[in-house]
N, C-alpha and C positions, 0 to 999 in steps of 0.2 A: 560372890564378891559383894562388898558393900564399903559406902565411905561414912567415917565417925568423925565428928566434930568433937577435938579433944577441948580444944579453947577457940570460941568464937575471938573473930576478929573487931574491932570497934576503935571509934574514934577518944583517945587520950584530953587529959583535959587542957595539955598544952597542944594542942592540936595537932601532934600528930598522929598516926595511925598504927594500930597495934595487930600485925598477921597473925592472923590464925594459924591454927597449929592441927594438924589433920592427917587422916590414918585410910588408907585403901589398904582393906582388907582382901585377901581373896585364897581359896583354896583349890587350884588347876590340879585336880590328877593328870598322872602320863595314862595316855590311851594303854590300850592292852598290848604287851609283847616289846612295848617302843624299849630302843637303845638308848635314845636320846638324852643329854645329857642334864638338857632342860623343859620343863615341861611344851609340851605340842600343844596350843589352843584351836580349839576346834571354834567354827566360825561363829557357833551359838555363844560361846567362853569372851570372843573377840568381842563382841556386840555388848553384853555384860559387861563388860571391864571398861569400855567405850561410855557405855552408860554412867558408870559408877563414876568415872573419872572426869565426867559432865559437871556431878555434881560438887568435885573436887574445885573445877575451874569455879564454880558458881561461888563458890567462898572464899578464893583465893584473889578473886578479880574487884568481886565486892568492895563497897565501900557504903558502909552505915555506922552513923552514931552510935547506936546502941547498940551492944551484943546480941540482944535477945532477936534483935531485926537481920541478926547477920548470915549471910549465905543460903542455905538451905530453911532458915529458920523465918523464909518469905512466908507471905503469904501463899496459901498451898494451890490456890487458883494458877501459881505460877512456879512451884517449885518443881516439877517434875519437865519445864521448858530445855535450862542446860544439859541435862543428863540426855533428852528425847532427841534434843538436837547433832547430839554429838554420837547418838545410833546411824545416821545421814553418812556420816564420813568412814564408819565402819564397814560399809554399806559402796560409798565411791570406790569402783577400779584406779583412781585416779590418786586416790588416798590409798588402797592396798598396797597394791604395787609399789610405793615409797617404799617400803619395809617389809612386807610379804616374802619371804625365799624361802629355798627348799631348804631342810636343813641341814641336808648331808653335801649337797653340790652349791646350795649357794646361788642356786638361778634363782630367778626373780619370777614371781607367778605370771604364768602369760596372759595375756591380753584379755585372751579367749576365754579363760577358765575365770577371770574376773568379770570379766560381762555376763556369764551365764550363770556367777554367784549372785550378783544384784538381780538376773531376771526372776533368782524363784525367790526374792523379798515378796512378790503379793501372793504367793499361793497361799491360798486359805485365807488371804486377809479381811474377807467377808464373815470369816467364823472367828477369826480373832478378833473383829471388832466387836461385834455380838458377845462374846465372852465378856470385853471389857464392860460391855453395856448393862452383864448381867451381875456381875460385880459390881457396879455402882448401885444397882436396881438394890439388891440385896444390905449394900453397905447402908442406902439407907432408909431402906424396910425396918432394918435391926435396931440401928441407932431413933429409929419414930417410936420405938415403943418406951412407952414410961416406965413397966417394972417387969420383968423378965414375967413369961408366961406359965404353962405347965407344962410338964415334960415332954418335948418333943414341939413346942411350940417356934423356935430358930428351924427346925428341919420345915414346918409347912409355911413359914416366911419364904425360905430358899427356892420349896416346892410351885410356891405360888409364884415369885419372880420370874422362875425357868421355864414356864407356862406360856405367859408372856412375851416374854425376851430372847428364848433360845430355842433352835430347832430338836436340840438333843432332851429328854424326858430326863428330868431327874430323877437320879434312884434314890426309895427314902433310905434314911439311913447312913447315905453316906457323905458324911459330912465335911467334903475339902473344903467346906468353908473356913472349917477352926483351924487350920493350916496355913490359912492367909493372912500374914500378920499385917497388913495394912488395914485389914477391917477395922483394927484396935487404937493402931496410933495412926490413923487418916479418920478414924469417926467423923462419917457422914461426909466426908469431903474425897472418897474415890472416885465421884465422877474426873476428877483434875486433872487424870491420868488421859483421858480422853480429849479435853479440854486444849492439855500442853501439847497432845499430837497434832492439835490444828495451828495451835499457835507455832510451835517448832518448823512445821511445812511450809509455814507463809515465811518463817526467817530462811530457813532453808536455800527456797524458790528467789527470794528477794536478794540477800545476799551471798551465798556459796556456789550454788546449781552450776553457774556460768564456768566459774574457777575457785573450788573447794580451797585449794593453795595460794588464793592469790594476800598478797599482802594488807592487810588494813582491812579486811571484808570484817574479823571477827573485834577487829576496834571499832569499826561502828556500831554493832551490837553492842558492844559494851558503854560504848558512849551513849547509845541512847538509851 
């Protein structure tokens, strides 16, 4: 899934304001065998979509003068905030259970089965974070150098980051780095990803934690 900025939104010169125009993307297979009539998201699919849809509010909420300043097109210290933030409610029993049912009966996810989806949110979150650490490490090892090397010279940047940064031993050669398209268009600025997780938790903790649903929580964030 992913969300596209067809036409930024911006201020008109009779002042009023021109919305944006915006596209979520996304492509849900049905799991294996399903009847169903519409695709089944699996809780990884939820979260995703959750995300993308962050970034959706982030340009629809917006309000800047200039197009080129509008929605996502923040600065990137703080573009990946909305999107982080709105993993949190993907994430609340409290926010599931509004809309969560079965699909064939129509019950509503129990209680139970939602409080023990939010508990395996931190497993591994020790090696997820370290991943993100080594993705940034690497994002900008690559973007430090002034003119590409000699052959093989991106694999022992990687190799050297994962040295440092990561419990697991990179294998030479295998390069999931050119896979990662944010290396490209976040040049040198992947740390942000980590950055908006700390920012996102303090808006989180400060405004939603208490009552994710309560009214006016998410106008204050936008007001300030």
């Amino acid at each position: 899934a992913a969300h596209f900025t067809i036409q930024c939104g911006r201020t008109l010169a009779d002042g009023s304001f021109r919305a944006p125009r915006l596209a979520l993307v996304a492509s849900f297979a049905q799991p294996p065998n399903s009847r169903a009539a519409e695709p089944l998201l699996s809780h990884g699919q939820l979260e995703t979509l959750f995300h993308e849809f962050g970034h959706v509010l982030h340009s629809v909420l917006g309000r800047t003068r200039y197009q080129n300043l509008s929605g996502t097109r923040t600065a990137l210290d703080l573009v990946e905030v909305p999107s982080t933030l709105m993993e949190y409610f993907a994430w609340d029993p409290r926010v599931i259970r509004e809309f969560a049912k079965h699909h064939v009966t129509g019950a509503r996810m129990p209680l139970e089965m939602a409080e023990r989806l939010r508990a395996h949110r931190n497993i591994f979150s020790g090696l997820d974070t370290l991943q993100q650490v080594l993705y940034a490490s690497v994002d900008l090892a690559l973007h430090s150098q002034q003119d590409a090397g000699p052959k093989g010279w991106s694999d022992k940047v990687v190799s050297e980051a994962s040295a440092v940064t990561f419990p697991i031993r990179h294998v030479t050669g295998a390069a999931w780095y050119a896979e990662l398209v944010h290396l490209g268009n976040y040049g040198a600025s992947y740390y942000s990803y980590l950055w908006c997780r700390v920012v996102a938790a303090h808006l989180w903790q400060r405004r939603f934690s208490a009552d994710p649903l309560r009214a006016g929580a998410g106008g204050a964030v936008v007001a300030s």
